[in-house]
C-alpha atoms as one frame of an Amber mdcrd trajectory, in Angstrom:
protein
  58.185 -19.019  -6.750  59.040 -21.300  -9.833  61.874 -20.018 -11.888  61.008
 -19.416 -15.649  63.123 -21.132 -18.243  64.547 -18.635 -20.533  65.536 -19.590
 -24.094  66.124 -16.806 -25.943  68.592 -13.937 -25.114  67.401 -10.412 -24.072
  65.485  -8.902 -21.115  62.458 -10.372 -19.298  59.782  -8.518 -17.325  58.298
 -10.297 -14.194  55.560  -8.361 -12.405  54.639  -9.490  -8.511  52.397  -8.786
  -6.099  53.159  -6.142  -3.456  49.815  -6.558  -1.579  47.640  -9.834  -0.794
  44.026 -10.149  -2.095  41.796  -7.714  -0.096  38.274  -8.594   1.585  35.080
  -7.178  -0.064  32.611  -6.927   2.283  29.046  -8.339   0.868  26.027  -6.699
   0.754  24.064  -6.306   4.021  20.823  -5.177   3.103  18.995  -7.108   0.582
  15.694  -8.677   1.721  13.868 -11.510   0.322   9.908 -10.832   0.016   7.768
 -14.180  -0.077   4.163 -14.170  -0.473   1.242 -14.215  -3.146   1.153 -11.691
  -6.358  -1.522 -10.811  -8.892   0.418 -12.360 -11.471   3.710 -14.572 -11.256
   4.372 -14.402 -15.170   7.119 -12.253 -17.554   6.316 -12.324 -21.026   5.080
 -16.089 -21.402   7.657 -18.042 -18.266   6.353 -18.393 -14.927   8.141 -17.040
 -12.195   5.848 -18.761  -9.967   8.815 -19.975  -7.051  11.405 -18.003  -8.926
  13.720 -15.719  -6.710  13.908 -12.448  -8.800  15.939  -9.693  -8.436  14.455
  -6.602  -8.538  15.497  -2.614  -7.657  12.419  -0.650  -7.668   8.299  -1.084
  -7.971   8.213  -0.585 -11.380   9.844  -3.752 -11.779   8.138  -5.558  -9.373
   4.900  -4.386 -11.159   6.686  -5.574 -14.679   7.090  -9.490 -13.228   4.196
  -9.150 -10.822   1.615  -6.742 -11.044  -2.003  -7.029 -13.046  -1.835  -6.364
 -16.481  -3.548  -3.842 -18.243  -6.334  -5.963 -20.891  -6.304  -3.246 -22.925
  -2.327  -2.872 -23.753  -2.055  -5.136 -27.013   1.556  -6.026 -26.172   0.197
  -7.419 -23.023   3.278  -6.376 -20.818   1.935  -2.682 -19.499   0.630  -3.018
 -15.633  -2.686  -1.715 -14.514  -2.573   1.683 -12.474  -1.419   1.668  -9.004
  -5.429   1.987  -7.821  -6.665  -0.908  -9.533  -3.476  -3.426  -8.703  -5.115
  -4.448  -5.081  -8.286  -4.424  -4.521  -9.412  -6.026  -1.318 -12.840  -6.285
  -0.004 -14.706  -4.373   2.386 -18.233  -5.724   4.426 -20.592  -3.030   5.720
 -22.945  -5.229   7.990 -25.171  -3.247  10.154 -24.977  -3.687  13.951 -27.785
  -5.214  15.520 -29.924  -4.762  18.908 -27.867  -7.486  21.183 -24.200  -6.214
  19.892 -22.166  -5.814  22.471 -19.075  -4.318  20.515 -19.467  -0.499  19.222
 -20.187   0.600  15.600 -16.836   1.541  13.194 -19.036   4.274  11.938 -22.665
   5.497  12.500 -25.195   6.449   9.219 -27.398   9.274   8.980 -30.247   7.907
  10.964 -28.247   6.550  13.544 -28.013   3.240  12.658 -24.441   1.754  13.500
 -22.290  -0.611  10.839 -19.596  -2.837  10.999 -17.034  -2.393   8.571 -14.633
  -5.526   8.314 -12.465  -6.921   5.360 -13.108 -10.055   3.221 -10.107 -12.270
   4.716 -10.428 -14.158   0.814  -8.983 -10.769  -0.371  -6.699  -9.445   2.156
  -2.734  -9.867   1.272   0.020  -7.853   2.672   3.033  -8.352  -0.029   2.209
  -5.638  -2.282   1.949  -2.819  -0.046   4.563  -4.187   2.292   6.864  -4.450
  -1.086   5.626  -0.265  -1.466   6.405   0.602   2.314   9.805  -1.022   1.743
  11.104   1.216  -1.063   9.383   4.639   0.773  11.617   4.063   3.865  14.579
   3.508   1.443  14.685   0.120  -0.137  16.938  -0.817  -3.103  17.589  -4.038
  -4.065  15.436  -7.073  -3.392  13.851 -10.530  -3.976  10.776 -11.528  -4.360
   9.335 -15.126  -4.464   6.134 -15.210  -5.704   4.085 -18.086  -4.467   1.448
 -17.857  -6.707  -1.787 -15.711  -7.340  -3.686 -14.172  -4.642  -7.453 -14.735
  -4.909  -9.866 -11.912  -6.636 -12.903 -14.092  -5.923 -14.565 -12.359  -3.290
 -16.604 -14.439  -0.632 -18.089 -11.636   0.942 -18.206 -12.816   4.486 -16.390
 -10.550   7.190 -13.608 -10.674   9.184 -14.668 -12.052  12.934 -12.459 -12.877
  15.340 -12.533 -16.125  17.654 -10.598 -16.745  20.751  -8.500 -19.584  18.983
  -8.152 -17.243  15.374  -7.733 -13.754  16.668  -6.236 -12.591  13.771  -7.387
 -11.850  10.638  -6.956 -15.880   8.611  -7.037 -15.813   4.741  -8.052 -19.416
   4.011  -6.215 -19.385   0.509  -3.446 -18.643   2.084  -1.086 -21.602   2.583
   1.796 -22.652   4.926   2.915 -25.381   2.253   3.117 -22.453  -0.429   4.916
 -20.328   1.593   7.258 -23.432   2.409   8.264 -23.904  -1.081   8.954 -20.187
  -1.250  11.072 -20.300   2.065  13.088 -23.254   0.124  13.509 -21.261  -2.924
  14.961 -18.375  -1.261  17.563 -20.903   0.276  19.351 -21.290  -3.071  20.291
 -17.456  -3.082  23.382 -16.601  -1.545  22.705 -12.618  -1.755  19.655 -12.197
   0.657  19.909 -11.119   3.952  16.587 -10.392   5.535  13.683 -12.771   5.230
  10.320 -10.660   4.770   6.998 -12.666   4.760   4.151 -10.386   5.749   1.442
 -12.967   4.560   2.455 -15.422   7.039   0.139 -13.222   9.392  -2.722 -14.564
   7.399  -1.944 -18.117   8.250  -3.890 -19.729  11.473  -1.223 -19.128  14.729
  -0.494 -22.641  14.422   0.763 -22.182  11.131   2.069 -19.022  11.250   4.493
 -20.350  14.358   5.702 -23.277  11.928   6.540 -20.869   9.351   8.125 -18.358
  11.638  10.353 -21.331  13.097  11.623 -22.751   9.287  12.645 -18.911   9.021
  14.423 -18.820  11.968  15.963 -22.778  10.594  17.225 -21.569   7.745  18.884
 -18.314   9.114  21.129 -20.404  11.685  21.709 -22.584   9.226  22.729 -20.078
   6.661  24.362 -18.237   8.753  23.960 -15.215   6.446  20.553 -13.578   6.978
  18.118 -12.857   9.372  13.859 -13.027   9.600  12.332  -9.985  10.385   8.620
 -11.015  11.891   5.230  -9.338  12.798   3.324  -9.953  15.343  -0.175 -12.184
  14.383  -2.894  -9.792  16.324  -1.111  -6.650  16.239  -3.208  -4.792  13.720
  -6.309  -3.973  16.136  -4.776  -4.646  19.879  -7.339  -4.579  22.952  -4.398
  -2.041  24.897  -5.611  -3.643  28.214  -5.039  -7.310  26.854  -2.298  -7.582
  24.265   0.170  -8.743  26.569  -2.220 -11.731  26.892  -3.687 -12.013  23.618
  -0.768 -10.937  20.912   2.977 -10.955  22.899   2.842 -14.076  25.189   1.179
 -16.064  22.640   4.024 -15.138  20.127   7.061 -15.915  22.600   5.784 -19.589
  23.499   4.784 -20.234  19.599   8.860 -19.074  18.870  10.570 -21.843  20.077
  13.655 -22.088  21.355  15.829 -21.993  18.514  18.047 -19.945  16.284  16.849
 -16.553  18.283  19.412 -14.513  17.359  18.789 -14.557  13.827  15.157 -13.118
  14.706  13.822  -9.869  15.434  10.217  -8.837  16.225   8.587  -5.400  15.712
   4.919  -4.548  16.845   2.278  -3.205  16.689   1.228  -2.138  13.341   1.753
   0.691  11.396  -1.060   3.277   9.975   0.336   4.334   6.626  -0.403   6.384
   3.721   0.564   3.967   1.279  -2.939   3.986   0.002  -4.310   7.313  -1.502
  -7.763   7.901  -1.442  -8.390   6.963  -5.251  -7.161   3.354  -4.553 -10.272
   3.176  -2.565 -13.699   3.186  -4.815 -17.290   1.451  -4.860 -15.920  -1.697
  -6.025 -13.865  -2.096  -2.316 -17.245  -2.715  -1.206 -19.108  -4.952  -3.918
 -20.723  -2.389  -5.996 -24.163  -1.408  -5.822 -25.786  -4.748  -5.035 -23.770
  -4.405  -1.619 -24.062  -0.581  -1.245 -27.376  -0.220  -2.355 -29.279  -1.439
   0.856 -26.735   0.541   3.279 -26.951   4.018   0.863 -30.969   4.198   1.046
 -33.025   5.021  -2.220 -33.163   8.730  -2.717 -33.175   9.721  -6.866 -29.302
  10.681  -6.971 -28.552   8.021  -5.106 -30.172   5.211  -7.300 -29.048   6.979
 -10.056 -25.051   6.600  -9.123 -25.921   3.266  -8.012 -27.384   2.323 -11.688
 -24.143   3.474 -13.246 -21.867   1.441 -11.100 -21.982  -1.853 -12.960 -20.971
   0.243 -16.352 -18.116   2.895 -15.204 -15.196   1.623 -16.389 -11.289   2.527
 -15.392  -9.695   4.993 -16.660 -10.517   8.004 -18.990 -13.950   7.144 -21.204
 -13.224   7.777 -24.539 -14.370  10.500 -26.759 -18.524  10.209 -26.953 -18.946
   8.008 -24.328 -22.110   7.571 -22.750 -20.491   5.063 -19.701 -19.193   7.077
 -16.733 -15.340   6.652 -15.183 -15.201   5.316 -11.924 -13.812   8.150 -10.831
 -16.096   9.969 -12.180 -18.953   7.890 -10.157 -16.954   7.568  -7.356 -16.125
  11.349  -6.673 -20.279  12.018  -7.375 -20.979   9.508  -4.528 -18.543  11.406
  -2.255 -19.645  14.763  -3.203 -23.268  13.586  -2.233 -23.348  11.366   0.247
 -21.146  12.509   3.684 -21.895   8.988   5.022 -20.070   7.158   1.375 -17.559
   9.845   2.559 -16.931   8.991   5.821 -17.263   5.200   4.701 -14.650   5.545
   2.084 -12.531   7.794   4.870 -12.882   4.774   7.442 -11.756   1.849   5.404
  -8.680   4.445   3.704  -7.289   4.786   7.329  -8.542   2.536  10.148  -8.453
  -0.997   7.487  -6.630  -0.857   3.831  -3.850   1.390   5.458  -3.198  -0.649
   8.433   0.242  -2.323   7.534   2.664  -4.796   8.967   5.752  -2.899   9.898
   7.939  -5.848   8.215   8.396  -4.025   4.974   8.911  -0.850   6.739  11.759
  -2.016   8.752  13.580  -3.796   6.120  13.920  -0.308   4.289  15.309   1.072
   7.317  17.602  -1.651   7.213  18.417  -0.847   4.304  18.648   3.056   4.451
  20.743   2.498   8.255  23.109   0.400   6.199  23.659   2.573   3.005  24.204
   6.048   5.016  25.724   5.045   8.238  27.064   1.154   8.373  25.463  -2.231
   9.260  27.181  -1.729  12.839  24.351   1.219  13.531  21.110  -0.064  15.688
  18.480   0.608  12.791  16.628   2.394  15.732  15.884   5.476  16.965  14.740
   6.802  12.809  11.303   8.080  11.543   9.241   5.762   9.162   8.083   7.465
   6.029   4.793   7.251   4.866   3.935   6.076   8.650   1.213   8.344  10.568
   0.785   6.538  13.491   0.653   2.818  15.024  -2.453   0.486  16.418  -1.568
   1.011  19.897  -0.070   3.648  21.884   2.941   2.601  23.615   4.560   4.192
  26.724   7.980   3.737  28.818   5.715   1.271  31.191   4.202  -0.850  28.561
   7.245  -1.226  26.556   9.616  -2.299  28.889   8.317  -6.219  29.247   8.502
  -6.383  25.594  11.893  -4.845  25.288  12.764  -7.160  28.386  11.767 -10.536
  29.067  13.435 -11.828  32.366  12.244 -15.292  31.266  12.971 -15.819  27.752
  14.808 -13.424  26.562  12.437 -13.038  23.621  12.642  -8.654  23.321  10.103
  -7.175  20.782  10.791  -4.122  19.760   8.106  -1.638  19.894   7.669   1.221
  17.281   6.316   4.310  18.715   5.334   8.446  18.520   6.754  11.019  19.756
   5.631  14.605  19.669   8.024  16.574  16.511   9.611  12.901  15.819   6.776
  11.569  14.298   6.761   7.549  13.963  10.222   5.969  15.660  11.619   2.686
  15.878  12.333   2.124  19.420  14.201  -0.955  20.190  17.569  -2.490  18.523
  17.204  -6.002  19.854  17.046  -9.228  18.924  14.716 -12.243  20.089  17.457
 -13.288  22.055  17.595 -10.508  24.255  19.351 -12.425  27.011  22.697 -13.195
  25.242  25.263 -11.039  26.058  26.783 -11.913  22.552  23.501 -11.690  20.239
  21.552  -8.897  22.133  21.750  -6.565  19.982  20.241  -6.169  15.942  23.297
  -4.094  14.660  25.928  -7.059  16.378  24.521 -10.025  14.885  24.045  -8.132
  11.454  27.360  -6.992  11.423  28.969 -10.086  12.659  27.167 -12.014   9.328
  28.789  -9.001   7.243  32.197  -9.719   8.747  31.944 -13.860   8.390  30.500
 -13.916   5.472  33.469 -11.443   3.784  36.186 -13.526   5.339  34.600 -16.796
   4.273  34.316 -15.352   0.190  37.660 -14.297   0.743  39.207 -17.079   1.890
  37.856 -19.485  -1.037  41.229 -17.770  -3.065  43.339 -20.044  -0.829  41.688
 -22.941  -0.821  44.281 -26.051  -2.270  47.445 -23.381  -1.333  50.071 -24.699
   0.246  49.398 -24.860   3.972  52.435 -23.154   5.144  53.607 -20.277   6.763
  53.699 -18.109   3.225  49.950 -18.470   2.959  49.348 -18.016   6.289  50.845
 -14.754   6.352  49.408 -14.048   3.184  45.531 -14.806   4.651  46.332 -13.140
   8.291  47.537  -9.678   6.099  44.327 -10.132   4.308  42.205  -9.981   6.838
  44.198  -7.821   9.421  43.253  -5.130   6.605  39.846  -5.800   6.143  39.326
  -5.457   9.698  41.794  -2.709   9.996  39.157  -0.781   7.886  36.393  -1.688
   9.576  37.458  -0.417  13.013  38.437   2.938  11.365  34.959   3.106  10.228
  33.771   2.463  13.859  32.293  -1.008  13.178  34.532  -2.078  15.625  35.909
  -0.937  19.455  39.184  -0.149  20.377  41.677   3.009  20.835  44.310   0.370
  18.233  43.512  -2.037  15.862  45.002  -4.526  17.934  42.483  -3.729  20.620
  39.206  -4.246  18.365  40.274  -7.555  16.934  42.798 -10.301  16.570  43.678
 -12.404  13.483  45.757 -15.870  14.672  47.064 -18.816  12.106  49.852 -21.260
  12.140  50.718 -24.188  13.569  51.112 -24.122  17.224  48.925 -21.219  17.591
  45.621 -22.888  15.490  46.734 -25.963  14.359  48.249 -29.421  14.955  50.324
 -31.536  12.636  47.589 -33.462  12.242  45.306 -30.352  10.965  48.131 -29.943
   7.999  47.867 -33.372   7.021  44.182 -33.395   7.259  44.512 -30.544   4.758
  42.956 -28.453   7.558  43.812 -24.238   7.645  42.460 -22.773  11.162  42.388
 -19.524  11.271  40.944 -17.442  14.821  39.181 -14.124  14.533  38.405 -12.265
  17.311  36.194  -8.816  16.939  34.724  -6.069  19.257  31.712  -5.354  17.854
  30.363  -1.590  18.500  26.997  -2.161  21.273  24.937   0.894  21.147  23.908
   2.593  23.841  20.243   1.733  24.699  20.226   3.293  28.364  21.921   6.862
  29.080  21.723   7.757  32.427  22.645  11.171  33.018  23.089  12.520  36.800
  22.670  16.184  37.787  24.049  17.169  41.073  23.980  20.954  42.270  27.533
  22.457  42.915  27.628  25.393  45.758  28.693  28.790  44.499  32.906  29.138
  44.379  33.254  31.521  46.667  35.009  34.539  45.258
């Protein structure tokens, strides 16, 4: 400690330090959302490739959502039913079909009802799912504007595109977005639900710069759907959805990736966010809604009923007003509006889901808790019902290690997430979700608290100095139960000094080594409890 010079007589105060500088621990749950918006402007600058921060879906809708034409400041958003409005195709089912009818009109005939892939994106409503199941803070990198041009041709499936493939959807966008999100140092999930509307090879190439920058990094991890999983043939989707997604994978950076399936049948849509317009309007409902006198009638008003309230002495309907007449009269609108509410705009990647139950694990109980074995909200069921014998080569893969984890029901549990595991569910060391998250928390605190000693004197003061440090910060951590041991000394280890982590040569390099060691709390993902019969005592 340098000595002061004193000049003038009297008394002088010096204040030191009792304690070293402490750890924070950073954030563990803030996920970065990349995909295509309705709008990627604020007040006059693009945001187009910009990572904002934002807390809730109000503010999301601020930056992103459609604005309302009518505000004059131009800055209010639209109402939640008319912010996404995808396409539906009601095609009738002919004589040679050889796949049944979604739903059956009132003379028997049999339709088809499929989504416009040009209009399909996932973001929004995976953004929505995110802050029911407890989401907070997030990015979002908007990529640019999804399309509202409509090309009314439906979904089909092919043996080499199973899966539903938006054309203006682009890897190369979602690239740029993946690069963006690079530059922020707060993110720790990567989110990108429109990825499933890329072609498999290019959702695999996406999925793999994920998993790239997360080992590089070092500080987040992707959380991935499964391409396929929103309408799985339950006799083929090991074939056609899980083995396809292990080989396209890779090999690399596993642990930083974890896999959910299949989908998720939500509520996130309510029944207003579905109207007339979802299917084209009259021109397209007109030939599948026949030509009886009300029915032409509600048809003739469609192209005039505007949003919202009509004002005072209007003689142009509401769409609501038209819509809820076409429901009240026709059962089979009814039961077509029913249909694509629940079995097509509802069905949801559980991506977003999962990253608010990250998020809501991590706020109540501590990154070191599996984010597993907890109810989604706003989740009524999944595409496929999964049991103990079709799960277990998902949450096990002999081979590869590659685990999925499966979401499931359960009678009185509703909707649970049931697996904890990572895609490298070989490793004893990176098996499990909670370790590897938890492990980023710890490195990442004792790396931001380390850059105070950087250009200190490498000697034994500042090596005491940085092993009290963190010898605190993981003191409190193991009396948290993030880590395992009856003492301290049992859950971790803190070593520095020459001798013990360094060489001359490392303090003349300028080189500080420092060795942590941590037991990181495994949860318990089989209980086996045995029941043996004890003879009566005898007296």
């Amino acid at each position: 400690m340098a000595v002061p010079q004193f000049t003038t007589p009297g008394v002088q105060i010096q204040e030191l330090n009792a304690f070293p500088n402490s750890v924070v621990p950073v954030a563990t749950a803030i996920p970065a959302f990349i995909g295509y918006t309705a709008r990627a402007d604020y007040k006059g600058k693009s945001y187009a490739n910009v990572p904002v921060e934002i807390t809730s879906l109000q503010e999301f809708l601020l930056y992103f959502g459609a604005l309302d034409p009518s505000d004059p400041s131009g800055n209010t958003p639209l109402p939640d039913n008319q912010q996404y409005k995808p396409i539906y195709c009601v095609t009738p089912v002919g004589k040679n079909a050889t796949q049944p009818a979604d739903i059956v009109g009132p003379t028997g005939q049999g339709y088809y009802v499929q989504p416009d892939p040009a209009t399909v994106y996932y973001l929004y409503n995976s953004i929505k799912l995110y802050y029911l199941n407890g989401g907070g803070t997030c990015y979002v990198v908007s990529i640019g504007e999804w399309n509202t041009t409509p090309t009314f041709k439906p979904f089909a499936p092919t043996t080499a595109t199973p899966n539903l493939v938006n054309t203006y959807v682009s890897a190369a966008d979602l690239q740029v977005g993946l690069n963006a999100i690079a530059q922020e140092a707060d993110p720790t999930m990567i989110v990108i639900p429109d990825a499933l509307l890329l072609t498999p090879g290019d959702n695999a190439k996406i999925n793999g710069l994920v998993l790239q920058q997360c080992s590089t990094l070092m500080s987040r991890v992707g959380i991935f759907d499964l391409p396929g999983a929103d309408d799985p043939d339950p006799t083929q989707f090991m074939n056609q959805v899980i083995l396809p997604f292990r080989n396209a994978i890779g090999l690399n950076g596993l642990n930083y990736g974890i896999a959910y399936y299949p989908f998720l049948m939500t509520s996130v849509m309510d029944p207003e966010d579905i109207d007339f317009n979802n299917f084209g309007g009259s021109s397209k409902l007109a030939p599948i809604l026949g030509n009886a006198p009300a029915v032409t009638a509600l048809l003739g008003q469609m192209s005039t009923a505007t949003y919202g309230a009509p004002p005072p002495g209007a003689t142009t309907p509401s769409v609501t007003q038209v819509e809820n007449a076409l429901r009240n009269t026709l059962q089979f609108y009814q039961q077509l509006h029913d249909f694509v509410l629940n079995d097509r705009a509802n069905v949801l990647p559980p991506s977003g889901a999962m990253a608010g139950a990250y998020t809501m694990v991590d706020d109540q109980k501590g990154v070191w808790h599996a984010p597993a074995n907890i109810s989604l909200v706003a989740v009524n069921d999944t595409t496929q019902k999964m049991t103990d014998a079709l799960q277990g080569p998902l949450n096990v893969d002999a081979a590869t290690g590659k685990s999925i984890n499966v979401i499931r029901t359960f009678p009185g549990k509703g909707v649970v997430v049931w697996g904890a595991r990572t895609l490298d569910g070989n490793s004893q060391d990176w098996r499990y979700v909670n370790v590897r998250r938890t492990l980023i928390m710890v490195e990442q605190s004792l790396k931001l608290a380390a850059f105070s000693y950087v250009f200190e004197p490498n000697d034994e003061n500042t090596w005491s100095l940085v092993s009290s440090m963190l010898s605190n910060f993981l003191t409190s951590l193991w009396a948290e139960g993030a880590l395992v041991g009856p003492t301290p000394a049992s859950a971790f280890s803190v070593a520095v000094g020459l001798g013990v982590t360094m060489t001359p040569d490392d303090i003349l390099n300028g080189i500080m080594r420092v060795a942590v060691k941590v037991a990181v709390s495994h949860p318990a993902e089989f209980i086996l409890i045995t029941i043996e019969q004890q003879q009566q005592q005898a007296g």
